[in-house]
C-alpha positions in Angstrom: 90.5 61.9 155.0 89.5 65.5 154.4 86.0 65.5 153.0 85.2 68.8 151.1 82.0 69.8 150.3 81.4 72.4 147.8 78.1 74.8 149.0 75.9 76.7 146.7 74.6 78.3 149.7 74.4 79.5 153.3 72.1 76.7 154.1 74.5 74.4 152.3 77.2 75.7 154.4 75.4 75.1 157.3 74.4 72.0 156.5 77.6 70.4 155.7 79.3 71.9 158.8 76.6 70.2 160.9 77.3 66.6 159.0 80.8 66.6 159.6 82.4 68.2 156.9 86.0 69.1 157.2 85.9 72.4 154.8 83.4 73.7 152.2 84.5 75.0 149.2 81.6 78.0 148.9 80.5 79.1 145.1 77.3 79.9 143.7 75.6 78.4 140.3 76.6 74.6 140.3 74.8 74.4 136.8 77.8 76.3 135.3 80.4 74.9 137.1 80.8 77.2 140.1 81.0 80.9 140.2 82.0 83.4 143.1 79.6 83.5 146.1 78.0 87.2 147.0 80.1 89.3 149.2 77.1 89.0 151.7 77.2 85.5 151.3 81.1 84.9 152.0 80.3 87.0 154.9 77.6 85.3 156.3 79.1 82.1 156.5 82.9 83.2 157.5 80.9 84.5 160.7 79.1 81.7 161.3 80.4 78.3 160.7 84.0 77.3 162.9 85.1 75.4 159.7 87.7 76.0 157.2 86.2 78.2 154.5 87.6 77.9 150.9 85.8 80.3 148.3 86.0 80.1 144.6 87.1 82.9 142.4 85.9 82.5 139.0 84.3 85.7 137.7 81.9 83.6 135.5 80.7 81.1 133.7 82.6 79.2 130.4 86.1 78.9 129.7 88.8 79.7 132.3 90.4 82.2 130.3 89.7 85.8 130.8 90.4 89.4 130.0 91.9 91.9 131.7 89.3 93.1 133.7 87.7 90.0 134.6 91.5 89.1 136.2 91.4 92.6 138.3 88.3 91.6 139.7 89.1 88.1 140.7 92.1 89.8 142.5 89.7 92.5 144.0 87.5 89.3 145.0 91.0 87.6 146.6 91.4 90.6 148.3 87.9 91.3 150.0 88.1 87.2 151.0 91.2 87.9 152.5 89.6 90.8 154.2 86.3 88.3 155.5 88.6 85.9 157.1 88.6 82.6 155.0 90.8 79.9 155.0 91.5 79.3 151.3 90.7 80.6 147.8 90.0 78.2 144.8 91.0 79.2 140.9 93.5 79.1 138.4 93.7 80.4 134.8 94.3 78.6 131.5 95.7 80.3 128.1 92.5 79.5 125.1 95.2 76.5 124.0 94.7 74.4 126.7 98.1 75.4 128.7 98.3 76.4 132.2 98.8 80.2 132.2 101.4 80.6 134.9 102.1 84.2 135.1 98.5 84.8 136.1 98.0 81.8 138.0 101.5 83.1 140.2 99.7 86.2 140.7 96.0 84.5 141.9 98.9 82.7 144.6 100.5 86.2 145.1 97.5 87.7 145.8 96.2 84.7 147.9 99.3 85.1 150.4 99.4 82.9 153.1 95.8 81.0 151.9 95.8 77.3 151.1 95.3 77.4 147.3 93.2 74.6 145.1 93.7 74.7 141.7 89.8 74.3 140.3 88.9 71.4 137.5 90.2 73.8 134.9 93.0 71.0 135.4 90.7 68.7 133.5 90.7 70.5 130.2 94.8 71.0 130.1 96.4 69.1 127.2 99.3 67.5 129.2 98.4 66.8 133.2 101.5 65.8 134.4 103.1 68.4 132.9 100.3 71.1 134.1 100.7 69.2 138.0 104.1 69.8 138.0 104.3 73.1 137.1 101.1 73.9 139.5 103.3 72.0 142.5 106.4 74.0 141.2 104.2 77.2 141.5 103.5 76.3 145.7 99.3 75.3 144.6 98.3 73.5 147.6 96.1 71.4 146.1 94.5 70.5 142.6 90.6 69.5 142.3 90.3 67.0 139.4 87.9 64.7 138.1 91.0 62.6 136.0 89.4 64.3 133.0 86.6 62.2 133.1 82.6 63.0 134.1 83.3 61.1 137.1 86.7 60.9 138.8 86.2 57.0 139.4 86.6 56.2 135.9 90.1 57.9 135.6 91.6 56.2 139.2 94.7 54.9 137.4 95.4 58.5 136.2 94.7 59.8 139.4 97.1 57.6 141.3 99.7 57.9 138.6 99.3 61.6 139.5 99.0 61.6 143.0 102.9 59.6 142.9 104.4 62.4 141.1 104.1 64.9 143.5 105.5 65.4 146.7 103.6 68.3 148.4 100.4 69.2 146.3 97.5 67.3 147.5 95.8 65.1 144.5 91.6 65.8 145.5 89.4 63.6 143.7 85.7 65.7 142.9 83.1 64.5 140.2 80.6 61.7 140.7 81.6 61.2 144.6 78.8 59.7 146.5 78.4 57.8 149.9 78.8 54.3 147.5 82.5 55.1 146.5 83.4 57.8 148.9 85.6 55.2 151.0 87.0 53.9 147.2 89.1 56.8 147.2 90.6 56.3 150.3 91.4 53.0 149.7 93.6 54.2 147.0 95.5 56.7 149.5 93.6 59.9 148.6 93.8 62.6 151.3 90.6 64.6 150.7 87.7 64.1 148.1 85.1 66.7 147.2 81.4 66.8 146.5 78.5 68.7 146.9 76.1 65.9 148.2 72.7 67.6 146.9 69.9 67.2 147.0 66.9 68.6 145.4 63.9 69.9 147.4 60.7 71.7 145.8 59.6 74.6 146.4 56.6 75.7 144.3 53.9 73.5 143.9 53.4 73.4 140.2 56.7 74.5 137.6 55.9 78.2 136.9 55.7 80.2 133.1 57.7 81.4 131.7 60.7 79.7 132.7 64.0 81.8 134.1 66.3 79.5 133.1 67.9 79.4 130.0 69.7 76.2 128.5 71.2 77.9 125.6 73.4 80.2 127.4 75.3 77.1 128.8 78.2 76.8 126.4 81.8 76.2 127.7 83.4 77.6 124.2 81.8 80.9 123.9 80.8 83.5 126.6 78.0 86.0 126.2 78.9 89.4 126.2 76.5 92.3 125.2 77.0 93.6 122.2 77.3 97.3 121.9 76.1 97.3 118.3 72.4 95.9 119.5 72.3 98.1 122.0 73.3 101.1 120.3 71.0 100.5 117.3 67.9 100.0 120.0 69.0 103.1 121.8 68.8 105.3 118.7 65.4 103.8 117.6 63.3 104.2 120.9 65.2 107.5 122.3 
């Protein structure tokens, strides 16, 4: 079984190649889901670990639909990836309905060549799987990252081995809520590979500083926050 672990970091990476991982899927900002990694950090660990590096190429947080512009740069990001070496590149796009978009997510498979290619958890939030998987197989995705539309993907094992029947080439990866306790339950059940980040939290500072950085009501998955030219506009002409 192919056990993926998905690293926030370089020290992640490193850390995951040293316990025996099989791949890492590299991102950056678990909170949100996953976002692409630096360009300094996909280079710093395509030229140091010896295994299979898959990266994820979301431009940011939210939904997994996205303008324009935000789909050049995830192709500019495919390309510089291709550029650094890796093994595989992790995406997909949906339409704001809840329907694969398969033109763009061709061209993210176009773009990725000869890569293996996951299809990210966007799966969970299509309206009809089967018919998504299908279509995603049918498009040549190597492999599709789902939790069975669940918080955890042991809740939704009948789904996922309902799934995992109906296709012939594209690998079925269970991700969400694996741990060491029911890592080998998915095996049992015939799956290939499973995915987790195994974290851990370790402190840092020794008391929580003021102000806080973070931010907890930037986290929404139906709305993104884009500056508004207005504000900014309006502030310019009053302080200039």
């Amino acid at each position: 079984m192919i056990v993926e672990v998905c690293a926030n970091s370089y020290q992640s990476a490193v850390n995951a190649e040293e316990a025996g991982a099989d791949r890492i899927e590299l991102c950056a900002e678990l909170a949100v889901g996953g976002i692409t990694p630096s360009y300094g950090l996909i280079k710093k660990v395509s030229e140091n670990l010896t295994i299979p590096i898959h990266v994820l190429i979301r431009p940011r947080s939210g939904d997994f639909t996205y303008s324009r512009d935000e789909f050049e740069i995830m192709k500019t990001n495919i390309a510089l990836c291709t550029d650094l070496g890796v093994s595989g590149i992790v995406s997909g796009v949906l339409y704001s309905n809840g329907t694969l978009d398969k033109d763009r997510t061709a061209e993210l498979i176009s773009a990725a060549g000869d890569l293996h290619f996951t299809f990210h958890r966007a799966f969970d939030w299509v309206e009809d799987p089967l018919k998504t998987l299908l279509e995603l197989e049918d498009l040549g995705v190597s492999c599709v990252l789902t939790s069975g539309g669940r918080q955890k993907a042991e809740e939704a094992i009948n789904e996922l081995v309902f799934w995992k029947k109906k296709v012939e080439k594209c690998v079925i990866m269970p991700g969400g809520g694996i741990r060491k306790h029911n890592a080998l339950f998915f095996k049992n059940n015939g799956f290939e590979a499973i995915h987790l980040s195994g974290l851990k939290f370790s402190k840092t500072l020794e008391k929580t500083p003021e102000p806080p950085m973070n931010n907890v009501s930037y986290l929404r998955e139906d709305e993104i926050a884009i500056t508004d030219p207005e504000i900014i506009r309006t502030l310019v002409q009053s302080v200039k």
